[in-house]
N, C-alpha and C positions, 0 to 999 in steps of 0.2 A: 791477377792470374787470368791469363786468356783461356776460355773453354773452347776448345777445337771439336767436331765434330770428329771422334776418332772413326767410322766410315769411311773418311777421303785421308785418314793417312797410311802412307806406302807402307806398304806389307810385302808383296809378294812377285817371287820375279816371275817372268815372263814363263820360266821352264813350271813353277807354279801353279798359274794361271792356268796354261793349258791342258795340266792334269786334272785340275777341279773340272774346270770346266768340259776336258772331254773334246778338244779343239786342238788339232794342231798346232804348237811354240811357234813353227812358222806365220800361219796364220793370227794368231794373237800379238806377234810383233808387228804384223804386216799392218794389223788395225791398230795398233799403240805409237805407233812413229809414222808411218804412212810413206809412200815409193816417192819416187823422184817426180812421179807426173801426178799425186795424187793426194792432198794431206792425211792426217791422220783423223779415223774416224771417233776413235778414244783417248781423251789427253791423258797420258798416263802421269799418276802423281807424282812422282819424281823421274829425271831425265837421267842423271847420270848417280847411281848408277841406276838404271832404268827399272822403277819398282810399280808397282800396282796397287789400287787402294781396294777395300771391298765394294765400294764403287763401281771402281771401273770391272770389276767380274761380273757386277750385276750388268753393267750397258754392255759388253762384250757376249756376255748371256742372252741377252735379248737381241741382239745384232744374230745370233748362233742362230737364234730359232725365228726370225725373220728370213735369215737366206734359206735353212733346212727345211723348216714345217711350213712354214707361209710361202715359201719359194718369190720371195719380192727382189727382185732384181740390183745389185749394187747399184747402176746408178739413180734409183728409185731411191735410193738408202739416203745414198751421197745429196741428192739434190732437196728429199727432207730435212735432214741435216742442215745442208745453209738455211731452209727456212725456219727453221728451230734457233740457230745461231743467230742470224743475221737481224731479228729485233730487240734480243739481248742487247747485242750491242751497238745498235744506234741510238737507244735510248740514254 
């Protein structure tokens, strides 16, 4: 039997997420999938159909109040993020 951390399984959809959280569905999809010029800054736990884990409400949560109360700039966001990413995975 594999023990899965139940935290990172999908639970909740986008329309969800946003009501917890208090964030516009727009904006919570816009961070879970990410625009055509821009990835996504939260991998949402599953793709199709596109769910949410408690996870990801927690980074979505903290993303919220990095732009709102801290006022830190997206691409201040974005470009800690690849350095956060980016020794994950060259390792």
């Amino acid at each position: 039997m594999v023990n899965r951390d139940l935290r990172e399984l999908p639970a909740h959809t986008i329309s969800e997420g946003a009501l917890y959280l208090r964030i516009p569905a727009t904006t919570v999809r816009c961070w879970s999938t990410g625009r055509e010029d821009y990835p996504p800054l939260v991998y949402a736990a599953a793709q199709t159909p596109l769910l949410l884990s408690f996870l990801n409400l927690v980074e979505l949560h903290i993303l919220d109040a990095l732009r709102r109360i801290h006022r830190v700039r997206m691409p201040e966001i974005r470009s800690a993020i690849k350095c956060l990413v980016r020794p994950a995975i060259d390792q």
